[in-house]
TIRO-2110 file (N, C-alpha, C; in Angstrom, 1 decimal):
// TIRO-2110
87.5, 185.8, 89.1, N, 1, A
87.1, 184.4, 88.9, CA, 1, A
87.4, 183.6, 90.2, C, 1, A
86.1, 183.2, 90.4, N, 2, A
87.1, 182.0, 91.8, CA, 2, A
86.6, 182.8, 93.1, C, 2, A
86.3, 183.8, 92.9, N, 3, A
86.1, 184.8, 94.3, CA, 3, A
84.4, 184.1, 95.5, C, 3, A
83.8, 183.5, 94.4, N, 4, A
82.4, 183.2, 95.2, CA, 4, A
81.6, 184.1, 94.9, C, 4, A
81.5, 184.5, 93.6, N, 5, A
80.4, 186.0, 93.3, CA, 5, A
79.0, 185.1, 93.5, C, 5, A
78.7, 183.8, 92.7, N, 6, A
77.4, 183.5, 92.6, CA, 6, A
77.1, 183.0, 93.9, C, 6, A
77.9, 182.0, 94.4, N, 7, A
77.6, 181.6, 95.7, CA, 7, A
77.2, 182.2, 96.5, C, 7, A
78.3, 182.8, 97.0, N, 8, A
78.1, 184.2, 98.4, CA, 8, A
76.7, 184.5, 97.7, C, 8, A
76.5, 185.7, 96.9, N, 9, A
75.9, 186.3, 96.1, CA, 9, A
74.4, 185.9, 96.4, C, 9, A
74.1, 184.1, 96.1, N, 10, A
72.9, 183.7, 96.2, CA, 10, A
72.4, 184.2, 97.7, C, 10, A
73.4, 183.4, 98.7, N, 11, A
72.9, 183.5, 100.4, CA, 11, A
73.0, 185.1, 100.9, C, 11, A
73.4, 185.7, 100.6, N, 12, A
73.7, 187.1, 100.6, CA, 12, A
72.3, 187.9, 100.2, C, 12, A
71.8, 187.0, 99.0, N, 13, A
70.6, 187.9, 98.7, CA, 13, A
69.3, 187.0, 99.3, C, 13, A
69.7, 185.9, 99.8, N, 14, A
68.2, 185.2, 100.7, CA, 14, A
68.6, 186.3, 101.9, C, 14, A
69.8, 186.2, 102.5, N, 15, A
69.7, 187.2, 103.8, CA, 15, A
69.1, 188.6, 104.1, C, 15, A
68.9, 189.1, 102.8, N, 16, A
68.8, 190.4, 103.2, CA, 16, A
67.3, 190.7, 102.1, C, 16, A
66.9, 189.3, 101.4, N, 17, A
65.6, 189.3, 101.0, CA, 17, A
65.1, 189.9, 99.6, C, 17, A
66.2, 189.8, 99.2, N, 18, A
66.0, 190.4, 97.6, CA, 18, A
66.4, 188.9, 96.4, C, 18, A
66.4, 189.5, 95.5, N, 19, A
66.3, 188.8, 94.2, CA, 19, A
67.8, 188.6, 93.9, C, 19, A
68.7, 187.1, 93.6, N, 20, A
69.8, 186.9, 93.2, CA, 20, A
70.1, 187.3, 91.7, C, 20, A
70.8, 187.8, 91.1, N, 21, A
70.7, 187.9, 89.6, CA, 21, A
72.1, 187.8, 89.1, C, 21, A
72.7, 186.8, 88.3, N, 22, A
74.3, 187.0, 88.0, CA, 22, A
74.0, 187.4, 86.7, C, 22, A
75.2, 188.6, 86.8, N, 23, A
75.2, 188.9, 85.2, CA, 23, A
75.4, 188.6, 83.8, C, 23, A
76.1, 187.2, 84.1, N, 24, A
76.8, 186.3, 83.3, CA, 24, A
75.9, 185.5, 82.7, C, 24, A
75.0, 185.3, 83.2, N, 25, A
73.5, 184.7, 83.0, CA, 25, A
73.2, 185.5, 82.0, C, 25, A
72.8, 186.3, 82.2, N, 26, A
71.4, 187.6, 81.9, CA, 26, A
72.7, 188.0, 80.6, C, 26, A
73.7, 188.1, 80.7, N, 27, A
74.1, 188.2, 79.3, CA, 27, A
74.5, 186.9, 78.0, C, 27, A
74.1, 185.6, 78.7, N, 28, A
74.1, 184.6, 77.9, CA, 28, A
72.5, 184.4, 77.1, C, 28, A
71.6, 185.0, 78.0, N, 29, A
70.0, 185.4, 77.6, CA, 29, A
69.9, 186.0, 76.5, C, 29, A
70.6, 187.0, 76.6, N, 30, A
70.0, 188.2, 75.6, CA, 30, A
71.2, 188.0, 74.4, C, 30, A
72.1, 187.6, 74.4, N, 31, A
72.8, 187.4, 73.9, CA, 31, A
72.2, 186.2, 72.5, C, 31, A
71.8, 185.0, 73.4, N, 32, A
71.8, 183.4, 72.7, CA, 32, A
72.9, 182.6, 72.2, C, 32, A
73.9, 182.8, 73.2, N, 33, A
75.1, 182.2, 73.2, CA, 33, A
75.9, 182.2, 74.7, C, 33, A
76.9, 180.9, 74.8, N, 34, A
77.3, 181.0, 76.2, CA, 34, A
78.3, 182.0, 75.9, C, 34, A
79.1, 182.2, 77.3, N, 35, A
79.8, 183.1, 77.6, CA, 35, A
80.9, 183.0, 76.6, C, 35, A
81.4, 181.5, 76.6, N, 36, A
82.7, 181.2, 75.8, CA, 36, A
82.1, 181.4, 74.7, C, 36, A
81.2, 181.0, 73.9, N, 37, A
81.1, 181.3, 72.4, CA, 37, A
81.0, 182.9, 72.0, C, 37, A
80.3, 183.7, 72.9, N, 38, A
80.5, 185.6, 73.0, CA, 38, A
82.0, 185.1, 73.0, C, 38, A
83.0, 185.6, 73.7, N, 39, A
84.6, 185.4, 73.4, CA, 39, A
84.9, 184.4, 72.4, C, 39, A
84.6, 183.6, 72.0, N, 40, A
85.3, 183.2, 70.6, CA, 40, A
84.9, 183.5, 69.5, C, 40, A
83.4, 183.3, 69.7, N, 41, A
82.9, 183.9, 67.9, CA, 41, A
83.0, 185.6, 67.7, C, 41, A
82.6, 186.8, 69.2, N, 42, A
82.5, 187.8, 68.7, CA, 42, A
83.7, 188.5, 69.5, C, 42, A
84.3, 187.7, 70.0, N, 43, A
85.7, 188.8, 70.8, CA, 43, A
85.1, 189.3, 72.4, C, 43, A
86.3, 189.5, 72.9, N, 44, A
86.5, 190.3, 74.3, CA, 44, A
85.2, 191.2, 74.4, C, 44, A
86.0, 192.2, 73.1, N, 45, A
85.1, 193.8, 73.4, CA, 45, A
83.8, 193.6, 72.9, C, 45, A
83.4, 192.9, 72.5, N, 46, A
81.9, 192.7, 72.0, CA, 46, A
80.9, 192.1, 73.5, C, 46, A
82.0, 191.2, 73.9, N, 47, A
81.5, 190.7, 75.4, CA, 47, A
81.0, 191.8, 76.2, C, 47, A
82.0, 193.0, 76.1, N, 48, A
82.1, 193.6, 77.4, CA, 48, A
81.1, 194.5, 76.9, C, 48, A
81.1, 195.1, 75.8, N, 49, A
80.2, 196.1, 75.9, CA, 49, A
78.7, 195.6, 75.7, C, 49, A
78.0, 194.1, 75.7, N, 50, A
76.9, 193.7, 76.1, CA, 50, A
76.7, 193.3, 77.6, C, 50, A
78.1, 193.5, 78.1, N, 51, A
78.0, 193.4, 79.6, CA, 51, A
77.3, 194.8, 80.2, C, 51, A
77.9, 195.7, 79.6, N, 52, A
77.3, 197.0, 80.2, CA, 52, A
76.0, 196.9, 80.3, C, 52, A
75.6, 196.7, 78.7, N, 53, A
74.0, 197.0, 78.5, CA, 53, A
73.4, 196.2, 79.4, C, 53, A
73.6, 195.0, 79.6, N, 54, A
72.8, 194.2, 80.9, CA, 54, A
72.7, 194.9, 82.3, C, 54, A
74.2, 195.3, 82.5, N, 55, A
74.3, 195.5, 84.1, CA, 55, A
73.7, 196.9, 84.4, C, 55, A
73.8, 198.0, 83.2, N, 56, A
72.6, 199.2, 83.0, CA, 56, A
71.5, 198.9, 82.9, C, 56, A
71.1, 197.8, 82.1, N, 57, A
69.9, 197.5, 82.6, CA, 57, A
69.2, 197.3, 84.0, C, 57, A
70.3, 196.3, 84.5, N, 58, A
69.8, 195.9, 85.5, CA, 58, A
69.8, 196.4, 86.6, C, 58, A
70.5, 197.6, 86.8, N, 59, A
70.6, 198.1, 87.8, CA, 59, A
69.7, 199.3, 87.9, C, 59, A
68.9, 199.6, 86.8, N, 60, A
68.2, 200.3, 86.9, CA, 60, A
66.5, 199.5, 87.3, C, 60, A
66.7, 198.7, 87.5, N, 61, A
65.7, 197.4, 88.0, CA, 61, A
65.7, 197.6, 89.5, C, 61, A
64.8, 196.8, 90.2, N, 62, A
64.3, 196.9, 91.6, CA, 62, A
65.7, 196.1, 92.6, C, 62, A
65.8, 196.8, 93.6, N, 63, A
66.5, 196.4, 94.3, CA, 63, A
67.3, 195.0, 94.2, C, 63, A
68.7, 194.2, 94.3, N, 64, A
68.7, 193.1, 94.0, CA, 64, A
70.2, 192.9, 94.2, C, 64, A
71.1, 191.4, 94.5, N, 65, A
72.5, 191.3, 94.8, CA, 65, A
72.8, 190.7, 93.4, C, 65, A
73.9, 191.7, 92.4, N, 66, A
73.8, 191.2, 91.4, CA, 66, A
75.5, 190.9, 91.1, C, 66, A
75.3, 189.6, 90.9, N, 67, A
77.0, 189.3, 90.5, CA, 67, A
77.2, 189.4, 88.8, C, 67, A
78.3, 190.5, 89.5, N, 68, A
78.9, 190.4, 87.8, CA, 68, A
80.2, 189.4, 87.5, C, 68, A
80.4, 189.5, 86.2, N, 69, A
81.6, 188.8, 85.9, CA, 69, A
83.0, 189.4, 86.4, C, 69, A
84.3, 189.4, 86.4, N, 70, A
85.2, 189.4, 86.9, CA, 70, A
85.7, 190.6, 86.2, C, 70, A
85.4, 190.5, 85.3, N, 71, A
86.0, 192.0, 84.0, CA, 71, A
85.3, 193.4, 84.0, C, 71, A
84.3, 193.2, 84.4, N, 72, A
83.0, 194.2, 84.5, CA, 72, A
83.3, 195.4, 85.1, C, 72, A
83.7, 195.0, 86.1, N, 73, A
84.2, 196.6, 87.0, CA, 73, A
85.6, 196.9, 86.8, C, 73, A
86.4, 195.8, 85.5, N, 74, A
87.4, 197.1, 84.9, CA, 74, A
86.8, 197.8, 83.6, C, 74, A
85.9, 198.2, 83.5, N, 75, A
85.4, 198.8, 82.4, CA, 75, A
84.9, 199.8, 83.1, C, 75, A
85.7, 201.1, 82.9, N, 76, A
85.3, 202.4, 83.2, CA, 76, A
83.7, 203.1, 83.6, C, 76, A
83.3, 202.4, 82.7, N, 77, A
81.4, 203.1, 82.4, CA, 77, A
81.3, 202.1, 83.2, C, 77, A
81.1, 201.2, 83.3, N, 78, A
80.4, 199.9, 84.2, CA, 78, A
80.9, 200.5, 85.2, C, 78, A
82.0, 200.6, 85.9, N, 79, A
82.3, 201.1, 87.0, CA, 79, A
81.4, 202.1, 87.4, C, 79, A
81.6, 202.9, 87.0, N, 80, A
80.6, 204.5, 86.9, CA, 80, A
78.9, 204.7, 87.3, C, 80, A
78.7, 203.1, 86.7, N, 81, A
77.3, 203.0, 86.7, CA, 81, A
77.2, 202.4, 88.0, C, 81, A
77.9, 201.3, 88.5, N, 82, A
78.1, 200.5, 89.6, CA, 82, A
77.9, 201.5, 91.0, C, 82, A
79.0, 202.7, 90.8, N, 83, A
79.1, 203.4, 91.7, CA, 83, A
77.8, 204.1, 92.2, C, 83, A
77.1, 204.8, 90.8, N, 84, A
76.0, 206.2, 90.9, CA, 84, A
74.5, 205.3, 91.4, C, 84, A
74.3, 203.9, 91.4, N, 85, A
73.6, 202.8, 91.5, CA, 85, A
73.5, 202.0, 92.3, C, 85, A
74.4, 201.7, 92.9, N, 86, A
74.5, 200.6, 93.9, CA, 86, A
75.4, 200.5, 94.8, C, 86, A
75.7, 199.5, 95.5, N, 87, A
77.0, 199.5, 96.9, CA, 87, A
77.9, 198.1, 95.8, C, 87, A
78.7, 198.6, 95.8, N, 88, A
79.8, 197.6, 95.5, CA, 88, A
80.5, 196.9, 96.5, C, 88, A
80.6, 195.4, 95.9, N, 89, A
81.5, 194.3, 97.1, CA, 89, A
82.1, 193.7, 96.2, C, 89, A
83.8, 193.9, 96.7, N, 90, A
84.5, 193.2, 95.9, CA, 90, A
85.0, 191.6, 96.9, C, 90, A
84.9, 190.6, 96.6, N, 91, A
85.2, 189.1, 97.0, CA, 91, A
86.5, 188.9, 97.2, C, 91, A
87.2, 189.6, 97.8, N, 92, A
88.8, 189.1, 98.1, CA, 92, A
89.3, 187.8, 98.5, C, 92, A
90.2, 187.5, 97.5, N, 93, A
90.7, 186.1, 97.9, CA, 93, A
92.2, 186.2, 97.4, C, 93, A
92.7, 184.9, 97.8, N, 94, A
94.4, 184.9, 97.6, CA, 94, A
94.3, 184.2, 96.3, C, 94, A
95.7, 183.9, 95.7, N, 95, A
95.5, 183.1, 94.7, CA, 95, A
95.8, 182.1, 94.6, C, 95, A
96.1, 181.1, 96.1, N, 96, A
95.9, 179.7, 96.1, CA, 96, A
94.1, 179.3, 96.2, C, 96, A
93.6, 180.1, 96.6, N, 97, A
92.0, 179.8, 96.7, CA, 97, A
91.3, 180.0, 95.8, C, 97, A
91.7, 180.9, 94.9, N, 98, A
91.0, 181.1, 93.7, CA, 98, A
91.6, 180.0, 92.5, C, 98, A
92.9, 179.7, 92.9, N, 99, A
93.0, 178.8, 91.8, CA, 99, A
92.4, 177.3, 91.9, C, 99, A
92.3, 177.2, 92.7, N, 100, A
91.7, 176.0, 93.8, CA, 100, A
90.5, 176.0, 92.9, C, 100, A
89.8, 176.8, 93.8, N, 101, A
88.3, 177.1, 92.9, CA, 101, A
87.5, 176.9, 91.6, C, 101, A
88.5, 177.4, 90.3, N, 102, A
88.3, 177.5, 89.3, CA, 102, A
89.0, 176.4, 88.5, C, 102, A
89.2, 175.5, 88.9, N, 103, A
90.2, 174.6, 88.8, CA, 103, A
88.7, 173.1, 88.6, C, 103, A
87.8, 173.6, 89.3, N, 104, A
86.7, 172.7, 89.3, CA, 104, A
85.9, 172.7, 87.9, C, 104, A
86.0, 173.9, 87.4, N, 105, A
85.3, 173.5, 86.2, CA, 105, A
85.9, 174.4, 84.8, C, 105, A
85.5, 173.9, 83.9, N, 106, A
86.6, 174.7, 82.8, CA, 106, A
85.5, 175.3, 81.5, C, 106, A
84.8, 176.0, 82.5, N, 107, A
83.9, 176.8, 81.6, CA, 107, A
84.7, 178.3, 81.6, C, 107, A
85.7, 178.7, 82.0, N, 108, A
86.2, 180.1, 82.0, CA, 108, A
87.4, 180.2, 80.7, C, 108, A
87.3, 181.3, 79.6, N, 109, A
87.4, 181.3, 78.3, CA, 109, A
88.9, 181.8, 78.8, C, 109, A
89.0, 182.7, 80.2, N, 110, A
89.9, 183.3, 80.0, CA, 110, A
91.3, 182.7, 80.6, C, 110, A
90.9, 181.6, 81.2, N, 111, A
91.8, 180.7, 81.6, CA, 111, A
91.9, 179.2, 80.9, C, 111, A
92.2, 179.4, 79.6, N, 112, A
91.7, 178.4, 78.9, CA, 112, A
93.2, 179.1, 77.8, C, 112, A
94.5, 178.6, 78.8, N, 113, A
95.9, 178.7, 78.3, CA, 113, A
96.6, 177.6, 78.8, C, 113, A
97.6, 177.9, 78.9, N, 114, A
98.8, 176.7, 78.8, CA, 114, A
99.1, 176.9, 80.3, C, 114, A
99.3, 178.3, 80.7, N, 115, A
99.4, 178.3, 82.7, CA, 115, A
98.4, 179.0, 83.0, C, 115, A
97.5, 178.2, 83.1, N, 116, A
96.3, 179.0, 84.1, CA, 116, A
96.9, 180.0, 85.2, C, 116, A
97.6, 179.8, 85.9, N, 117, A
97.9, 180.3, 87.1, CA, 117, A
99.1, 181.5, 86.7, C, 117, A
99.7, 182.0, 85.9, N, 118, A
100.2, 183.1, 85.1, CA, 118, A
99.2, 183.8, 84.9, C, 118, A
98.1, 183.4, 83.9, N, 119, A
97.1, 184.1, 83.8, CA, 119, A
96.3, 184.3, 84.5, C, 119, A
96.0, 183.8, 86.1, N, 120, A
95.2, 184.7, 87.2, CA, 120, A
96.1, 185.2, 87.9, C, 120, A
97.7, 185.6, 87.9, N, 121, A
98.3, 186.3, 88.4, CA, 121, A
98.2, 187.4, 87.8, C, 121, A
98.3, 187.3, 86.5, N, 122, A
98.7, 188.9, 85.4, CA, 122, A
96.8, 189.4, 85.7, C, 122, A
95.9, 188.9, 86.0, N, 123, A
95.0, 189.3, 86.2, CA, 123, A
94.6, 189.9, 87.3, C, 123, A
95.0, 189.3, 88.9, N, 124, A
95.4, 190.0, 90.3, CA, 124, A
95.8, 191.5, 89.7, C, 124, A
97.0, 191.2, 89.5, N, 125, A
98.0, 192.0, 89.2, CA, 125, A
97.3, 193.5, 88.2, C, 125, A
96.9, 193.3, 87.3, N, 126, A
95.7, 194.3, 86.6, CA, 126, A
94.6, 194.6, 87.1, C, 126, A
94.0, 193.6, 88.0, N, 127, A
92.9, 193.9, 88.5, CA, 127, A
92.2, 194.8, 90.3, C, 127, A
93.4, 193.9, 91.0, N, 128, A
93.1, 194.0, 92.4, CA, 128, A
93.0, 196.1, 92.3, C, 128, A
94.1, 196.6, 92.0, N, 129, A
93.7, 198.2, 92.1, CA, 129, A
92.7, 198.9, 91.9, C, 129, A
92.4, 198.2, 90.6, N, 130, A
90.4, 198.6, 90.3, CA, 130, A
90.0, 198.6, 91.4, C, 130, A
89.5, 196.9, 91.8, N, 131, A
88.6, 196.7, 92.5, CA, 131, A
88.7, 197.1, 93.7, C, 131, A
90.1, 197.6, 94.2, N, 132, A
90.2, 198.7, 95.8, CA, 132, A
89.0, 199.6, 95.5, C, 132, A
88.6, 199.9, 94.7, N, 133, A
87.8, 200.9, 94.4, CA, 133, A
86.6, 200.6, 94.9, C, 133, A
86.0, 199.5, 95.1, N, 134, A
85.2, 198.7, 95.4, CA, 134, A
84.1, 199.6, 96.4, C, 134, A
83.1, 199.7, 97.1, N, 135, A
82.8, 200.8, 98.5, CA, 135, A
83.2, 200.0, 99.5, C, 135, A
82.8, 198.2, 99.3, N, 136, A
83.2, 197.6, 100.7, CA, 136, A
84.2, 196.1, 100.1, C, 136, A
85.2, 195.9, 100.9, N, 137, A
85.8, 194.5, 100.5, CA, 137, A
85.8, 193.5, 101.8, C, 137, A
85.3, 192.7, 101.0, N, 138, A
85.2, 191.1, 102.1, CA, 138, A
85.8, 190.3, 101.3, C, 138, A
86.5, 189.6, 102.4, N, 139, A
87.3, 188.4, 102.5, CA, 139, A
86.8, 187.1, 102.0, C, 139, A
87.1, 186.2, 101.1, N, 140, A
86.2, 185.1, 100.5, CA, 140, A
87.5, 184.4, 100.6, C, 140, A
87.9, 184.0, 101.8, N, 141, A
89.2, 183.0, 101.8, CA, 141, A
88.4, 181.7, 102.0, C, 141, A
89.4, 180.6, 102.2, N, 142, A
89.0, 179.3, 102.5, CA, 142, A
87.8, 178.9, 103.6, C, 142, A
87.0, 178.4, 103.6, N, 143, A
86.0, 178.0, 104.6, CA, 143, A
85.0, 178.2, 104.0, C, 143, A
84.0, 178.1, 105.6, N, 144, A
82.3, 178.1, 104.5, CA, 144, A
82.0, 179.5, 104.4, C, 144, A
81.3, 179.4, 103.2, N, 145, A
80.5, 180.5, 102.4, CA, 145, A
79.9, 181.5, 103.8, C, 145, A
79.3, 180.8, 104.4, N, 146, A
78.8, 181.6, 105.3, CA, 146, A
79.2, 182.8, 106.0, C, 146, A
80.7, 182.3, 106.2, N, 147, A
81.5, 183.2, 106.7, CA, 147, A
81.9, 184.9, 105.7, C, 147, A
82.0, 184.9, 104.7, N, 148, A
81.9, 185.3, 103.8, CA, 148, A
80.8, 186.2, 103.6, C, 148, A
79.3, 185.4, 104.0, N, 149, A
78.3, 186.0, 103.6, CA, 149, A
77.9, 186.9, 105.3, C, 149, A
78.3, 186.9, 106.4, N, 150, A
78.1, 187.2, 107.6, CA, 150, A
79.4, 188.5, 107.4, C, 150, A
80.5, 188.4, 106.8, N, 151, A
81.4, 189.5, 106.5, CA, 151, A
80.2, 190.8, 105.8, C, 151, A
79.6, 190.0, 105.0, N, 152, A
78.9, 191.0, 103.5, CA, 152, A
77.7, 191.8, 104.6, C, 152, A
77.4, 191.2, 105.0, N, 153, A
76.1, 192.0, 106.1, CA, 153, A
76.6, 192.5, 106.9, C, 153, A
78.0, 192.5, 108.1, N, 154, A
78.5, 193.3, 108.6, CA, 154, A
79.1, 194.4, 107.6, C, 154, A
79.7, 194.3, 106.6, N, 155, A
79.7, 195.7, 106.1, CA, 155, A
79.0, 196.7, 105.5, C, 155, A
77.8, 195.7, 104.9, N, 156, A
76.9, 196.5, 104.4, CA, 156, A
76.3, 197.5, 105.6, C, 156, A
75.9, 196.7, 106.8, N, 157, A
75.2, 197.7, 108.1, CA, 157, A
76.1, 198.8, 108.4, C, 157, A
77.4, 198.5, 108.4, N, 158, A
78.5, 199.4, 109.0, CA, 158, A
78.2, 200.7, 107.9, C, 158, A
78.5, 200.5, 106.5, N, 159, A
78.2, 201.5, 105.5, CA, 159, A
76.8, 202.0, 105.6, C, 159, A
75.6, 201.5, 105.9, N, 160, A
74.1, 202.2, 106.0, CA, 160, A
74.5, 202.8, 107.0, C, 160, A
75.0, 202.5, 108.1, N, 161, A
74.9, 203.4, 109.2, CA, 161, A
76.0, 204.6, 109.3, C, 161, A
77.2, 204.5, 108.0, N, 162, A
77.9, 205.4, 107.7, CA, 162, A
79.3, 205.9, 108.6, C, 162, A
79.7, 204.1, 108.8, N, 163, A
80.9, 204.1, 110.1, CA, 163, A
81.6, 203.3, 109.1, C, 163, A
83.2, 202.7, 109.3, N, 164, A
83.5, 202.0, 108.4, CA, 164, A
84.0, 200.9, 108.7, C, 164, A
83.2, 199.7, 107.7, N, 165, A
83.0, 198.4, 107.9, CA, 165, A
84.2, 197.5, 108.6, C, 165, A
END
């Protein structure tokens, strides 16, 4: 959360001329409910496993830079699928930037405690290992987006051309 998935995500996909698609979206579609109402009326695991079926879907769709939600690539099968499918880019950031970030609006279910900032530590903390798994990681620190998005296309080229990023 906080990393710049849709941002980057958008200019990232004008750059290289494909179709922006967040998955967070496309599961509040098919769903008919926002993200927070999926986590309160039907739970976590109900979330995640309509997350799959989107991001299976969608990746079996035409070429495209598709931002998932923050949980998505710890689910084992979603990972799996990510991998045999597509190039993964995980949004590295610290967690004064990401708290900074999400601090702007209070649509996130899962920071919706008493210390926000515990709970995107204990999340770092669970998460960052996964997402080493990632194929390429860019840096989404402070500054403009752009920077960010000029990171995502140098490593994408470095990976097509099969040197490392």
């Amino acid at each position: 959360m906080g990393a710049g998935k849709t941002t980057i995500g958008r200019r990232l996909a004008a750059a290289l001329g494909v179709p922006f698609t967040d998955a967070d979206e496309q599961i509040e579609e098919a769903a008919g409910l926002s993200i927070a109402d999926i986590f309160s009326t039907l739970g976590e695991a109900e979330f995640r496993a309509g997350e799959r079926r989107v991001i299976a879907r969608l990746l079996d769709g035409a070429p495209r830079v598709l931002a998932t939600g923050g949980g998505a690539f710890m689910n084992q099968e979603t990972r799996a699928l990510i991998r045999d499918k597509a190039v993964s880019i995980w949004l590295k950031a610290d967690i004064d930037v990401l708290m900074k970030r999400v601090a702007r609006r209070d649509t996130r279910p899962l920071l919706r405690a008493a210390d926000p900032r515990a709970v995107m530590e204990k999340l770092i903390a669970d998460r960052h290992p996964v997402y080493a798994e990632a194929d390429l990681v860019v840096d989404s620190a402070e500054g403009p987006h752009e920077t960010a998005v000029a990171a995502a296309l140098e490593a994408l080229a470095a990976w097509a051309e099969g040197r490392e990023p």
